[in-house]
Each structure stands twice: as C-alpha cells, then as structure tokens.
C-alpha positions as CSV (number, residue, x, y, z in Angstrom):
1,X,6.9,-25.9,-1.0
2,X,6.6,-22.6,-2.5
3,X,8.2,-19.3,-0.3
4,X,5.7,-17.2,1.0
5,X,5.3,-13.4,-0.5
6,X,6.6,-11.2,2.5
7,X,4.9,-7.5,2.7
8,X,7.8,-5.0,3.2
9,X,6.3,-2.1,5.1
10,X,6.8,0.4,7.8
11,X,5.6,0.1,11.6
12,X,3.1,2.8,10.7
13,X,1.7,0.8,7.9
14,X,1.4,-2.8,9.9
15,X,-0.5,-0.6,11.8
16,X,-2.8,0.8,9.9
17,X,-3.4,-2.6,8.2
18,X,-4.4,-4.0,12.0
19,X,-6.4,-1.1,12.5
20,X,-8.5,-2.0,8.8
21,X,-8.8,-5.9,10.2
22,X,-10.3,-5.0,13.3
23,X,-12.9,-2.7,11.7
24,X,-13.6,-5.4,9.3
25,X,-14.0,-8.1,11.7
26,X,-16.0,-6.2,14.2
27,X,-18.0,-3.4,12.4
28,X,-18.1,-4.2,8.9
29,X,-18.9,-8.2,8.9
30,X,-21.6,-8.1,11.2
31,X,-23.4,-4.9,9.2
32,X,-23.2,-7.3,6.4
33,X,-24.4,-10.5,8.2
34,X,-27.5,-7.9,9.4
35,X,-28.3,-6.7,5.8
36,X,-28.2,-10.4,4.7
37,X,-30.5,-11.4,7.7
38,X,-32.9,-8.4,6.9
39,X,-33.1,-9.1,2.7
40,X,-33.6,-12.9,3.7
41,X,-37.1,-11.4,5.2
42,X,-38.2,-9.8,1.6
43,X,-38.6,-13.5,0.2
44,X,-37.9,-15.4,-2.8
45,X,-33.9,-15.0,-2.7
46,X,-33.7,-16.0,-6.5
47,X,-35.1,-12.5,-7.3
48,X,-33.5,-10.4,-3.9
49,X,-31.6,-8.4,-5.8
50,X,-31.0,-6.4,-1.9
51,X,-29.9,-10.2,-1.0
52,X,-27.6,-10.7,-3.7
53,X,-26.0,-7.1,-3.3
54,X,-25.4,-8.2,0.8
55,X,-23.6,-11.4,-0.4
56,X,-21.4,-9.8,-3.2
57,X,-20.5,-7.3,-0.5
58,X,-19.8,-9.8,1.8
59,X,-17.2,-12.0,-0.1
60,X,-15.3,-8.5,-1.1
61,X,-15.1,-8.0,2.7
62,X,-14.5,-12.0,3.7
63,X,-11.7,-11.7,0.3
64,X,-10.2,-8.6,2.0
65,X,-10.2,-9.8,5.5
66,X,-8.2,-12.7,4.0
67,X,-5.8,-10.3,2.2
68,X,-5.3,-8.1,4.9
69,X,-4.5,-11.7,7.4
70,X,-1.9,-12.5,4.9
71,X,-0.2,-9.8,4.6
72,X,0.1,-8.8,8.3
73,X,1.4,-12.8,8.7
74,X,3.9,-12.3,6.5
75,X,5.2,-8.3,7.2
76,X,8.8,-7.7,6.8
77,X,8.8,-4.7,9.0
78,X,11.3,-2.1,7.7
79,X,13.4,0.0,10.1
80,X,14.7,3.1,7.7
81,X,17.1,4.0,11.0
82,X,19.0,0.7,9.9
83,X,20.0,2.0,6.6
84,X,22.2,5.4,6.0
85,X,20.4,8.9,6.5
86,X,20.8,9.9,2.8
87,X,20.4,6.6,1.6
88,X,16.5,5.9,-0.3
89,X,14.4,3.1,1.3
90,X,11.6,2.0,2.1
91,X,10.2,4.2,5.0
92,X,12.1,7.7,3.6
93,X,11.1,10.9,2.4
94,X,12.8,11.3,-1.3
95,X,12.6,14.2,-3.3
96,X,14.3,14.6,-6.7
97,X,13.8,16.2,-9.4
98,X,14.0,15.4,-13.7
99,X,17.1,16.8,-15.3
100,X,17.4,19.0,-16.5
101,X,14.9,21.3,-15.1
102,X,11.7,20.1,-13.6
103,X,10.3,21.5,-10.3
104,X,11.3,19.1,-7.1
105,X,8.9,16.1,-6.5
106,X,8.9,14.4,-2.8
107,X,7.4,10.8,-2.5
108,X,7.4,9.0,0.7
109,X,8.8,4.9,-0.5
110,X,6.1,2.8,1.7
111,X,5.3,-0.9,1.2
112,X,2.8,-2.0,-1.7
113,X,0.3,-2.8,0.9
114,X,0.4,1.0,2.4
115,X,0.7,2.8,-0.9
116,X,-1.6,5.8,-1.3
117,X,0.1,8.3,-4.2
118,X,-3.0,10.7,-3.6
119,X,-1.2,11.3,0.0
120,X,2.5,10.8,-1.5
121,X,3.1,7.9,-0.9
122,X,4.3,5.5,-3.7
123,X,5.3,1.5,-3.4
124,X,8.5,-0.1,-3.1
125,X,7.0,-1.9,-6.6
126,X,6.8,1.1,-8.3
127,X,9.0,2.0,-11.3
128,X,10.3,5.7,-9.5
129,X,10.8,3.9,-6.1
130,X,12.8,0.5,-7.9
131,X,15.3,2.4,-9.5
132,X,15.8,5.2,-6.5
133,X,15.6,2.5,-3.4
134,X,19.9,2.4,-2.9
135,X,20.8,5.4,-4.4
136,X,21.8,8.4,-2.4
137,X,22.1,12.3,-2.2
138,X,23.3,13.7,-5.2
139,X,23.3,10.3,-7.2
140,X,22.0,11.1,-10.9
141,X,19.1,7.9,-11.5
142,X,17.5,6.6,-15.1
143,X,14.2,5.9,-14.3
144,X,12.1,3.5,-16.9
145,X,8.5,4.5,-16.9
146,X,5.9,3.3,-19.5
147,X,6.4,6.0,-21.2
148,X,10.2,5.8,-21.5
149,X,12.8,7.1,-19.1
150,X,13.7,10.1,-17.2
151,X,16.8,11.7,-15.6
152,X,16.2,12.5,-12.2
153,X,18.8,14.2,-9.6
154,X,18.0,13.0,-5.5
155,X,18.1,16.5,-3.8
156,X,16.6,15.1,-0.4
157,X,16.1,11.9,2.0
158,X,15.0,11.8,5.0
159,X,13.1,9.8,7.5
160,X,9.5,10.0,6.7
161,X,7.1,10.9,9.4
C-alpha cells in the first residue's frame, strides 16, 4: 500500500485549516444546498443555468472539504522550538538577502497547505525555502529558481509569530 502524503505545518496553520472546515461544513454547505433547493423551484433543470452554477459550486466546496479532511488527517505538526534558534525551518522567520547587494527579504517558511506569499509566507516546497530549510546564520546559499540561481546571504532566523 502506498504511504500517505503528510502536511508539514505549524500549530497556527492546523488551525486555521480547522477553522476553514468548520465554516465549510456548517456555513458554506448548507448556503449551497439552499441555492440548489431554491433554483430547483425555477423549473426545467436542463436549462437552470442558476441550478447548474449551485452544483459546480457545490462540488468545489464538497472537493475542498475533502482536501482540507486530508490534510488535517495527515498533519505533521512542526515544533520550530525543536530545532536550533538560528537554524531555518519550517515555522521561522528568515531573512536574507542576494549577494552581492540586494535589499533584505524576510519570508516566514510555513507548510504548503498554509502558504500565502501576499502575507509572507512561502512553502516548505518552494525553491527559496528548499535550499534555505538547514542552513543557518551567516551560511552563504545557491538558490535555483526558474529563472536561474541567486546568491543569497541568511542575515536573520527567528521564531515566527
């Protein structure tokens, strides 16, 4: 039998994810079950276009409840206390910046399933956070992105918040 996928993330982001399934599953499902109900009432469903709109939103939601269940089964929670203070994982504020003059970036490395770069936060899956995750203060790091590589230079870690 194939291994199950595990979800690294932080306690924050199992959160976050329980706090989606319950709004799903107790606000967002029944809306949609009431908009089906209601377009039902307009008639012929082969030309409900308000009908077929209410079912292609419902199998996106009844797909993402599904997601979301899976991934919360098989978290790997991540405890960033477990692993040296100047050390980059999962759960840490990095910044760094590109040799050999760039202005500082600061990411905060989350699990895929919490990953929001508007907000600074990047995935473990990511090219940046791959080739920093074990490196340290100081540490000089060759990061391949699509569009080649860069030199980068870690400057900070830090328990994110």
């Amino acid at each position: 039998m194939a291994e199950e996928k595990t979800y690294p993330m932080t306690e924050e982001g199992k959160a976050k994810l329980e706090k989606e399934l319950e709004n799903l599953k107790t606000v967002t499902r029944p809306q949609i079950i009431e908009r089906i109900k209601i377009a039902r009432g307009f008639g012929d469903l082969s030309e409900n276009s308000e009908y077929e709109s209410a079912k292609d939103e419902q199998s996106n939601i009844e797909s993402r409840i599904s997601l979301v269940e899976t991934m919360l089964h098989n978290a790997e929670i991540i405890d960033s206390n477990a692993v040296a203070a100047d050390e980059v994982s999962i759960g840490k504020l990095v910044s760094f910046k590109e040799l050999p003059d760039e202005e500082p970036e600061s990411y905060t490395i989350v699990g895929a399933a919490e990953a929001d770069p508007m907000s600074g936060k990047i995935s473990n899956d990511s090219p940046i956070a791959r080739s920093l995750i074990g490196h340290k203060v100081g540490d000089e790091v060759d990061i391949k992105i699509p569009a080649g590589s860069m030199k980068v230079s870690i400057l900070s870690v830090k328990n994110a918040e």
